[in-house]
N, CA and C atoms as a LAMMPS dump frame, in Angstrom:
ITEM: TIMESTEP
0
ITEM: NUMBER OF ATOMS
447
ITEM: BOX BOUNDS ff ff ff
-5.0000000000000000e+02 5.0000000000000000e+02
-5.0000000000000000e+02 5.0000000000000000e+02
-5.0000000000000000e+02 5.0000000000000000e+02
ITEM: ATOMS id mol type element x y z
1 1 1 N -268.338 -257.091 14.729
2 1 2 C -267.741 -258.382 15.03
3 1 3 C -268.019 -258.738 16.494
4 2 1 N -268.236 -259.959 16.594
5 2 2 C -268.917 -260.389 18.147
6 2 3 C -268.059 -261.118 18.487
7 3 1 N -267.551 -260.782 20.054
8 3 2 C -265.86 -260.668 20.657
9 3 3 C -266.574 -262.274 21.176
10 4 1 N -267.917 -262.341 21.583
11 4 2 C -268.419 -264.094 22.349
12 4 3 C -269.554 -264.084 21.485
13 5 1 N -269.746 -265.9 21.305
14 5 2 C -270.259 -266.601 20.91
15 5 3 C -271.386 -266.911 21.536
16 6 1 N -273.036 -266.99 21.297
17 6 2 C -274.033 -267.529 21.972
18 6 3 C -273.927 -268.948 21.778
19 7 1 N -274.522 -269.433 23.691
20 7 2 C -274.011 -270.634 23.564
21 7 3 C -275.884 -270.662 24.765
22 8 1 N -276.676 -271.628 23.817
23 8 2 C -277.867 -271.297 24.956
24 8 3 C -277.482 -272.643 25.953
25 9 1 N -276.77 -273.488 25.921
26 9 2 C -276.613 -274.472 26.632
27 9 3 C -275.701 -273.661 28.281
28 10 1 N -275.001 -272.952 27.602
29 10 2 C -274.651 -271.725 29.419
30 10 3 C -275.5 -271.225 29.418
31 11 1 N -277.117 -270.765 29.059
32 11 2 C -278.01 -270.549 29.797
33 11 3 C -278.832 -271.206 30.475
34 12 1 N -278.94 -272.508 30.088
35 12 2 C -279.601 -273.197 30.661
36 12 3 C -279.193 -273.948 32.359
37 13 1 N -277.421 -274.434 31.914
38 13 2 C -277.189 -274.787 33.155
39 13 3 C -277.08 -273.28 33.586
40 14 1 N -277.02 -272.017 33.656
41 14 2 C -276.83 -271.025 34.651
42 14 3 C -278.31 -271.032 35.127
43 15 1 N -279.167 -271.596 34.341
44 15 2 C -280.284 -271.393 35.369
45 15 3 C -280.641 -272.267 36.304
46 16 1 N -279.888 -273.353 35.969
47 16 2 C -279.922 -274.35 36.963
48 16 3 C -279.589 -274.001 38.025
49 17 1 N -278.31 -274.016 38.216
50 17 2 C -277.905 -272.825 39.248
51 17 3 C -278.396 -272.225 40.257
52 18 1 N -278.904 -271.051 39.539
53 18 2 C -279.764 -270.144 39.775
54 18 3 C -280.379 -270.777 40.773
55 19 1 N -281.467 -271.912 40.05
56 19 2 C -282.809 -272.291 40.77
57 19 3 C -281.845 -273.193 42.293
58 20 1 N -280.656 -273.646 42.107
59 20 2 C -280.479 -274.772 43.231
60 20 3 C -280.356 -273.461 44.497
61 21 1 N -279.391 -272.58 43.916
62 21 2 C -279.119 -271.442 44.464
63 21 3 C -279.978 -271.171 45.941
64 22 1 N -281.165 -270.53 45.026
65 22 2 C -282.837 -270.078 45.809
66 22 3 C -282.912 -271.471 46.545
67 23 1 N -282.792 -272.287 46.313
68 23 2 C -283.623 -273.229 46.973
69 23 3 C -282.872 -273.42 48.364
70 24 1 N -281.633 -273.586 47.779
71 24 2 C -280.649 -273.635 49.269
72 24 3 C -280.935 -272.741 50.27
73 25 1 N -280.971 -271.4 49.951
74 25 2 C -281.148 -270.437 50.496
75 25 3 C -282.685 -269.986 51.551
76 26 1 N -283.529 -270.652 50.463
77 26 2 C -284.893 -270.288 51.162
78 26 3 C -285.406 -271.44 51.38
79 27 1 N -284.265 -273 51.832
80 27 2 C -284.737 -273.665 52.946
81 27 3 C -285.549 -274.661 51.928
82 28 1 N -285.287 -275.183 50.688
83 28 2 C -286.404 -275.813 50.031
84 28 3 C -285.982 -277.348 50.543
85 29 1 N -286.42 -277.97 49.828
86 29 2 C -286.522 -279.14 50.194
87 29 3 C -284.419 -279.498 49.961
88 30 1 N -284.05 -280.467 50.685
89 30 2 C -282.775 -280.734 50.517
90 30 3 C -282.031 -281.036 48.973
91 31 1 N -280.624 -280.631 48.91
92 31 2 C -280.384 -281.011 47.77
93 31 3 C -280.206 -282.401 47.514
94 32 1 N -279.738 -282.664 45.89
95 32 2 C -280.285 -283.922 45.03
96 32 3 C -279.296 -283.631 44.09
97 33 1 N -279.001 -284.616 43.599
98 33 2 C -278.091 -284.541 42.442
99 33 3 C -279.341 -284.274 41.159
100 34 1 N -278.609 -283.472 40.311
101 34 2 C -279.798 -283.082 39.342
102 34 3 C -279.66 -284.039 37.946
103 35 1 N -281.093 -284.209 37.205
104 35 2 C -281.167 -284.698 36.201
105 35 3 C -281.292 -284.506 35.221
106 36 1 N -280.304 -284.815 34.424
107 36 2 C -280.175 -284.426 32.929
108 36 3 C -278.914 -284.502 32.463
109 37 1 N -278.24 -283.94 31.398
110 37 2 C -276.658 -283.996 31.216
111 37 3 C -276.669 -282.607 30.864
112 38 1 N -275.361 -282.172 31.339
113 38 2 C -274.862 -280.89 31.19
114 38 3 C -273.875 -281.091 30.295
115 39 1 N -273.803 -279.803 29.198
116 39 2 C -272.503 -279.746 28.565
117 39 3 C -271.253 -279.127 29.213
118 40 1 N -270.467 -279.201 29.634
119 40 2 C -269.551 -279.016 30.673
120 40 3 C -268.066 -278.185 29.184
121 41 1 N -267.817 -276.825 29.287
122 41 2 C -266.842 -276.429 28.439
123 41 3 C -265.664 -276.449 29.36
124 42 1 N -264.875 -277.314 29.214
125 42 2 C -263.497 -277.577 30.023
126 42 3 C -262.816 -276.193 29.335
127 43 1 N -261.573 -276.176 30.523
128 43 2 C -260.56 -274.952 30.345
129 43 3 C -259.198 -275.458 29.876
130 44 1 N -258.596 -274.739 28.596
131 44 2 C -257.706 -275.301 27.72
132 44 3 C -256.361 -274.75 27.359
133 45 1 N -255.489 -274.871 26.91
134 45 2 C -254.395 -274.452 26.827
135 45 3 C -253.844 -274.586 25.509
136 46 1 N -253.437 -273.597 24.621
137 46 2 C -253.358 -274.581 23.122
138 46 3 C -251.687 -273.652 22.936
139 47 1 N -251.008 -274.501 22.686
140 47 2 C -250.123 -273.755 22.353
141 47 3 C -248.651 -274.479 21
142 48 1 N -248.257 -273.627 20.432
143 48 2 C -246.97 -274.556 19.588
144 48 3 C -245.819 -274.531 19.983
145 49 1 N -245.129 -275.729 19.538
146 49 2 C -243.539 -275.904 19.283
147 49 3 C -242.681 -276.244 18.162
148 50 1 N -241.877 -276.283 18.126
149 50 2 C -241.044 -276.266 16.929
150 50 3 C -241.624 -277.506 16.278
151 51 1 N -241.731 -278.8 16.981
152 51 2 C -242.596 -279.591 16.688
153 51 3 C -243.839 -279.793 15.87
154 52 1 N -244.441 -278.721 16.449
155 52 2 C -246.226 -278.866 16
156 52 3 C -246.627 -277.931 17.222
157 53 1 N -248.658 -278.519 17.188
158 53 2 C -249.615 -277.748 18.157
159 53 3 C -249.512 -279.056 19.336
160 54 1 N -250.146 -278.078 20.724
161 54 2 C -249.834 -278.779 21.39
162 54 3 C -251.29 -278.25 22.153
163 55 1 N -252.516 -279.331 22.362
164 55 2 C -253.868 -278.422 23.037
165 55 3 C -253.704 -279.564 24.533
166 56 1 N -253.623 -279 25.262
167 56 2 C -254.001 -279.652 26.763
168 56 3 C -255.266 -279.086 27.181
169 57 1 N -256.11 -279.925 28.111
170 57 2 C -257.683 -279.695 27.997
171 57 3 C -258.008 -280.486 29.392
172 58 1 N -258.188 -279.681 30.685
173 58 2 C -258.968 -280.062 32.108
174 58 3 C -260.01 -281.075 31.629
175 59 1 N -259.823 -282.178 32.072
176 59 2 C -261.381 -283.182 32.004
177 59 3 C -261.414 -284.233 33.201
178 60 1 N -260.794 -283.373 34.18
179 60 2 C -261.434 -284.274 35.473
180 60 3 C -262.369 -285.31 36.011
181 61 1 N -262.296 -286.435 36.075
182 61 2 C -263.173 -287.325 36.438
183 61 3 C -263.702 -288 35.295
184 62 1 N -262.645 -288.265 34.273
185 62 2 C -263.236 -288.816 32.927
186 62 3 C -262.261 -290.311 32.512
187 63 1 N -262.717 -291.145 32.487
188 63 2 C -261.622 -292.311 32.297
189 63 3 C -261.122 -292.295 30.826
190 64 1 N -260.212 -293.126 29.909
191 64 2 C -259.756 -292.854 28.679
192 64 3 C -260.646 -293.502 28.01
193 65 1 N -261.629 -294.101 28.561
194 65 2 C -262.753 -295.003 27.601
195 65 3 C -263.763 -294.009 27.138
196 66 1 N -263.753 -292.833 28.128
197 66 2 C -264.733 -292.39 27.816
198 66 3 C -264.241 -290.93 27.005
199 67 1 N -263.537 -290.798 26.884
200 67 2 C -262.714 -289.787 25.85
201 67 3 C -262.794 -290.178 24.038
202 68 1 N -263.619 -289.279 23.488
203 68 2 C -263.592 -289.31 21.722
204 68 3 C -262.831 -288.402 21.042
205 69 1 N -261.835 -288.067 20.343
206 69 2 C -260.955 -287.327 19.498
207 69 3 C -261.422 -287.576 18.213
208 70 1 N -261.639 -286.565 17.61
209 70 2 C -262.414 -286.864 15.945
210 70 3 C -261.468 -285.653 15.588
211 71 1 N -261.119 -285.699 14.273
212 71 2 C -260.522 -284.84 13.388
213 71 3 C -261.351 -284.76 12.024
214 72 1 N -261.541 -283.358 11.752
215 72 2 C -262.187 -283.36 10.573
216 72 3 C -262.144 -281.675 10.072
217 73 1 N -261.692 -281.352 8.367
218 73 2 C -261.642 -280.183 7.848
219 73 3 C -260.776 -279.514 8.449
220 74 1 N -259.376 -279.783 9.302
221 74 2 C -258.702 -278.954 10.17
222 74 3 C -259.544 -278.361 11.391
223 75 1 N -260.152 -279.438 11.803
224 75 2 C -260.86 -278.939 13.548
225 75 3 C -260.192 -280.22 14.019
226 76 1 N -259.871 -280.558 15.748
227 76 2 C -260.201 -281.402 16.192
228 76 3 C -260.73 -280.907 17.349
229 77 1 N -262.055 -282.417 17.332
230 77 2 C -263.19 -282.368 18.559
231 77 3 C -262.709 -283.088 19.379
232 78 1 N -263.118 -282.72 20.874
233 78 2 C -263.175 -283.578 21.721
234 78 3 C -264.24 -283.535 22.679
235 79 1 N -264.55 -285.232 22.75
236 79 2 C -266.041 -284.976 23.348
237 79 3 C -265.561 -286.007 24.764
238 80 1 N -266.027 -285.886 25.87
239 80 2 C -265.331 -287.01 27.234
240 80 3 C -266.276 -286.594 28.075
241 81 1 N -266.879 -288.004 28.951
242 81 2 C -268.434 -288.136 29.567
243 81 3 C -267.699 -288.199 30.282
244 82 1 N -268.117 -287.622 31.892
245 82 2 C -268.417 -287.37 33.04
246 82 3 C -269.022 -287.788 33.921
247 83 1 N -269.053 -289.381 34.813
248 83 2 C -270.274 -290.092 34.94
249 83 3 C -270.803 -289.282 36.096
250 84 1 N -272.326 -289.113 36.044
251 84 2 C -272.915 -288.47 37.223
252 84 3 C -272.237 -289.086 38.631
253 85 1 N -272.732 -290.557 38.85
254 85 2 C -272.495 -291.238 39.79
255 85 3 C -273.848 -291.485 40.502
256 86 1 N -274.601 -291.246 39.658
257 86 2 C -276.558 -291.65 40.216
258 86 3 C -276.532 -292.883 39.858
259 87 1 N -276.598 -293.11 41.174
260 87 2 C -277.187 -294.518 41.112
261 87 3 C -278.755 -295.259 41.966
262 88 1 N -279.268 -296.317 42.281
263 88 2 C -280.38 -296.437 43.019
264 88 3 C -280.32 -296.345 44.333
265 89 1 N -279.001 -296.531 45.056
266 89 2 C -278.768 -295.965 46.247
267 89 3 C -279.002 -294.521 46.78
268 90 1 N -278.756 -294 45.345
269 90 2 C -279.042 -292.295 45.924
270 90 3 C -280.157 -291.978 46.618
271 91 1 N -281.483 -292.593 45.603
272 91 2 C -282.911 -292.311 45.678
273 91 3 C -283.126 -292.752 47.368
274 92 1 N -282.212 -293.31 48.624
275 92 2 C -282.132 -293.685 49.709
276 92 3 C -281.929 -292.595 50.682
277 93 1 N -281.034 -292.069 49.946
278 93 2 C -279.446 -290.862 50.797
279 93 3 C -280.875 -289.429 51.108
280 94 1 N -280.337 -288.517 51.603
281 94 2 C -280.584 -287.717 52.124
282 94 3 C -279.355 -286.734 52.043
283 95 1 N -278.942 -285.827 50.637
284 95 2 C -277.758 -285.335 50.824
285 95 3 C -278.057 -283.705 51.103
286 96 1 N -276.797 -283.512 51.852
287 96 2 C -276.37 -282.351 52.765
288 96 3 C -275.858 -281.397 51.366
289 97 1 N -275.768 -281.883 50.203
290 97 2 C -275.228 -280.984 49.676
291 97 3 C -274.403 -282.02 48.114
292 98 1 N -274.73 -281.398 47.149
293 98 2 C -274.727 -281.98 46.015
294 98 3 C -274.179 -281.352 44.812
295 99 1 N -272.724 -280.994 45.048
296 99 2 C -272.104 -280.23 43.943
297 99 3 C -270.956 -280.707 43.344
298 100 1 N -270.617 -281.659 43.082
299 100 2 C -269.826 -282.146 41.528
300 100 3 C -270.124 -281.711 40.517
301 101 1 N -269.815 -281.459 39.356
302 101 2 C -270.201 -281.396 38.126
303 101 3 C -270.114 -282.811 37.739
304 102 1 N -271.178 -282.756 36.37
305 102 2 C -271.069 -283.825 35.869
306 102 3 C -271.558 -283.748 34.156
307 103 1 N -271.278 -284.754 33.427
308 103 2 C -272.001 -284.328 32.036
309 103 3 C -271.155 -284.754 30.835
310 104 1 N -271.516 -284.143 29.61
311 104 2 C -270.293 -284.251 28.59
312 104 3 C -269.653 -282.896 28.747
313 105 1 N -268.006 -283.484 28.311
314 105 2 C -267.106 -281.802 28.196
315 105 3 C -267.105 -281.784 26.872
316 106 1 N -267.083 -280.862 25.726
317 106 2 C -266.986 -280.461 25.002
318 106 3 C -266.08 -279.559 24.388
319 107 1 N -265.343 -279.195 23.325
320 107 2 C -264.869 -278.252 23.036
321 107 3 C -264.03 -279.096 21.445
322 108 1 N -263.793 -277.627 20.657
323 108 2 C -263.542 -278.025 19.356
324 108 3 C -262.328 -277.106 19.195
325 109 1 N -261.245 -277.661 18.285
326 109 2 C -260.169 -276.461 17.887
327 109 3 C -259.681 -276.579 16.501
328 110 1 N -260.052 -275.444 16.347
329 110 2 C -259.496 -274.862 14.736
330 110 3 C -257.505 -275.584 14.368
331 111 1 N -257.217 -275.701 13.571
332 111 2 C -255.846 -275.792 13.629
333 111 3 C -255.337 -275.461 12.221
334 112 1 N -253.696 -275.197 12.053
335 112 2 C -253.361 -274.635 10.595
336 112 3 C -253.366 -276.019 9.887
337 113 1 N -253.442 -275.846 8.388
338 113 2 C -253.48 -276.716 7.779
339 113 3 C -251.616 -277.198 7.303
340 114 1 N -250.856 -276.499 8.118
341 114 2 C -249.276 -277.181 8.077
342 114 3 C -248.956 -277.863 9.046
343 115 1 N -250.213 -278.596 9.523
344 115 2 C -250.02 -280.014 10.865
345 115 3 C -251.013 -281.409 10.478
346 116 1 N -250.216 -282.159 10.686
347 116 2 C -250.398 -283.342 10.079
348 116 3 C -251.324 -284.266 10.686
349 117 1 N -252.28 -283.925 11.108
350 117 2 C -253.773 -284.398 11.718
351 117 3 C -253.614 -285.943 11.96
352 118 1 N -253.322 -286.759 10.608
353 118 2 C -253.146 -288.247 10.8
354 118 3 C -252.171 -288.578 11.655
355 119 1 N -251.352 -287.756 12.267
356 119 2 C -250.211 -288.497 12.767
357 119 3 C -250.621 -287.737 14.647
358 120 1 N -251.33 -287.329 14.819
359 120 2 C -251.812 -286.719 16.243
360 120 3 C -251.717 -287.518 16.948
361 121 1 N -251.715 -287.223 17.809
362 121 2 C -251.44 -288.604 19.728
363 121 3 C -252.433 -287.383 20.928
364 122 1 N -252.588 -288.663 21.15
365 122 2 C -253.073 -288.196 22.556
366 122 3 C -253.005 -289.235 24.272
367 123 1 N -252.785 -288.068 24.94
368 123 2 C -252.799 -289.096 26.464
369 123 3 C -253.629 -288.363 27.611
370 124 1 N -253.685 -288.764 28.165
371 124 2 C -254.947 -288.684 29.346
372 124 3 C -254.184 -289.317 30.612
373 125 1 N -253.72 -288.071 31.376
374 125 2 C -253.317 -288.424 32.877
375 125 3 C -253.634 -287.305 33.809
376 126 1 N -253.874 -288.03 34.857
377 126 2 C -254.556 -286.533 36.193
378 126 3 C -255.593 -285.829 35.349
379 127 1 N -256.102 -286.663 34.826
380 127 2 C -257.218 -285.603 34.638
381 127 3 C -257.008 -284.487 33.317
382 128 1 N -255.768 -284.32 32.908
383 128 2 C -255.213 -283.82 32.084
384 128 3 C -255.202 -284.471 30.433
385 129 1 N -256.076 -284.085 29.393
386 129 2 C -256.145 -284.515 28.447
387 129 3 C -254.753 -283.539 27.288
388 130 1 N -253.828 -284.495 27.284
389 130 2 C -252.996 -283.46 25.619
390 130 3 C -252.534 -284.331 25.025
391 131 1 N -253.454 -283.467 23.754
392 131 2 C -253.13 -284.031 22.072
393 131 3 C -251.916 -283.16 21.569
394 132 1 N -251.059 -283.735 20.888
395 132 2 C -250.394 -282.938 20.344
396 132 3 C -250.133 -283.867 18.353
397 133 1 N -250.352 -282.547 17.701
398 133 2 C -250.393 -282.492 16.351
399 133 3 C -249.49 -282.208 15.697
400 134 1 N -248.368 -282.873 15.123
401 134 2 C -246.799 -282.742 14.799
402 134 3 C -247.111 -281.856 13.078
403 135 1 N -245.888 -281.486 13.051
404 135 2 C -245.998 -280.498 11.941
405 135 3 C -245.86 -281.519 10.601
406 136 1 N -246.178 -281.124 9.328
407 136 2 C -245.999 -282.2 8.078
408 136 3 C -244.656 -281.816 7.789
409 137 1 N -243.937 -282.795 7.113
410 137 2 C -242.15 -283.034 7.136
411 137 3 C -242.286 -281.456 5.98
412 138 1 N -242.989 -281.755 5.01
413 138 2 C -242.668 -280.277 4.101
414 138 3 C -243.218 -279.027 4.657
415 139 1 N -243.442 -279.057 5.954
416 139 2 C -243.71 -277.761 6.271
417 139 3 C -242.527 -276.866 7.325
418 140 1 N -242.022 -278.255 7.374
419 140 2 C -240.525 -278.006 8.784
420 140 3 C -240.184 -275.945 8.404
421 141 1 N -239.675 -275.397 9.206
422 141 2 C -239.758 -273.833 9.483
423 141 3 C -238.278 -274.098 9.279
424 142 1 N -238.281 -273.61 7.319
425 142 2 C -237.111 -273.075 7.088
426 142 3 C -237.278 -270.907 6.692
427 143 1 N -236.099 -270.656 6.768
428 143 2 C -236.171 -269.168 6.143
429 143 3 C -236.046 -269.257 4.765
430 144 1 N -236.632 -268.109 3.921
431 144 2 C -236.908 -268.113 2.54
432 144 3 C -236.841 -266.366 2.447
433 145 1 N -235.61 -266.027 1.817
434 145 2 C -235.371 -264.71 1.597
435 145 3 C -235.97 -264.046 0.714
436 146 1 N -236.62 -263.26 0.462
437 146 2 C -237.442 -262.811 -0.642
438 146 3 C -237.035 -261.075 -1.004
439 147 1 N -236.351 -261.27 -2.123
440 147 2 C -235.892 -259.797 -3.024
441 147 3 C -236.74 -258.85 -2.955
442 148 1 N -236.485 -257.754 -2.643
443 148 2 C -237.103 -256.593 -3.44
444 148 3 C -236.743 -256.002 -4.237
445 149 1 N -237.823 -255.812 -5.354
446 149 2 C -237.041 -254.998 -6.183
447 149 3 C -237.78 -253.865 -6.299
């Protein structure tokens, strides 16, 4: 059983990295904001309440327009763009140094099938994305004594 998941998209930006890394270091030409989109895996928090699930999800620098919530088969996705901030002024600048992230964030979550998907909410403040997924009325957490015989 494999404890992590291959993900070649963290190899690719780690080589990005990598390469800005060397370059800084051995004096290359100045940095630049880089081109392309990165998949960016935000850091998450998933947790329940008597209520339901409750997933909060880091997506810094993302407005609510640009935030997608899809539900499907007991997953919900969330996908929220990151604008670089390249614009034609850049191609002017001369920067000292070029490290924001930027890109789509990504990430998907499994959930039990005793939460009621259609009725989910979500809000987006500080940067702070949480959905929360209320439980279905026939699933409310009663006790159920069960005999042995």
């Amino acid at each position: 059983m494999a404890l992590f998941g291959w993900d070649p998209v963290i190899v690719t930006n780690l080589r990005g990295e990598i390469d800005n890394l060397f370059d800084r270091l051995l004096g290359a030409e100045p940095p630049r904001p880089r081109a392309g989109t990165y998949v960016l895996t935000p850091p998450a928090d998933v947790y329940e309440t008597e209520q339901g699930l409750v997933v909060s999800v880091e997506i810094p620098g993302v407005s609510k327009d640009k935030v997608e919530i899809k539900t499907e088969s007991g997953i919900i996705s969330i996908r929220a763009e990151k604008p670089s901030g390249e614009t034609p002024e850049n191609e002017k600048r001369r920067f000292h140094a070029a490290e924001r992230s930027w890109g789509v964030y990504e990430r998907a979550f499994s959930v039990p099938d005793y939460l009621d998907l259609e009725k989910a909410a979500a809000e987006l403040s500080d940067g702070v994305l949480v959905v929360s997924v209320p439980r279905r009325e026939e699933a409310a957490r009663k006790e159920i004594k069960i005999q042995v015989k």
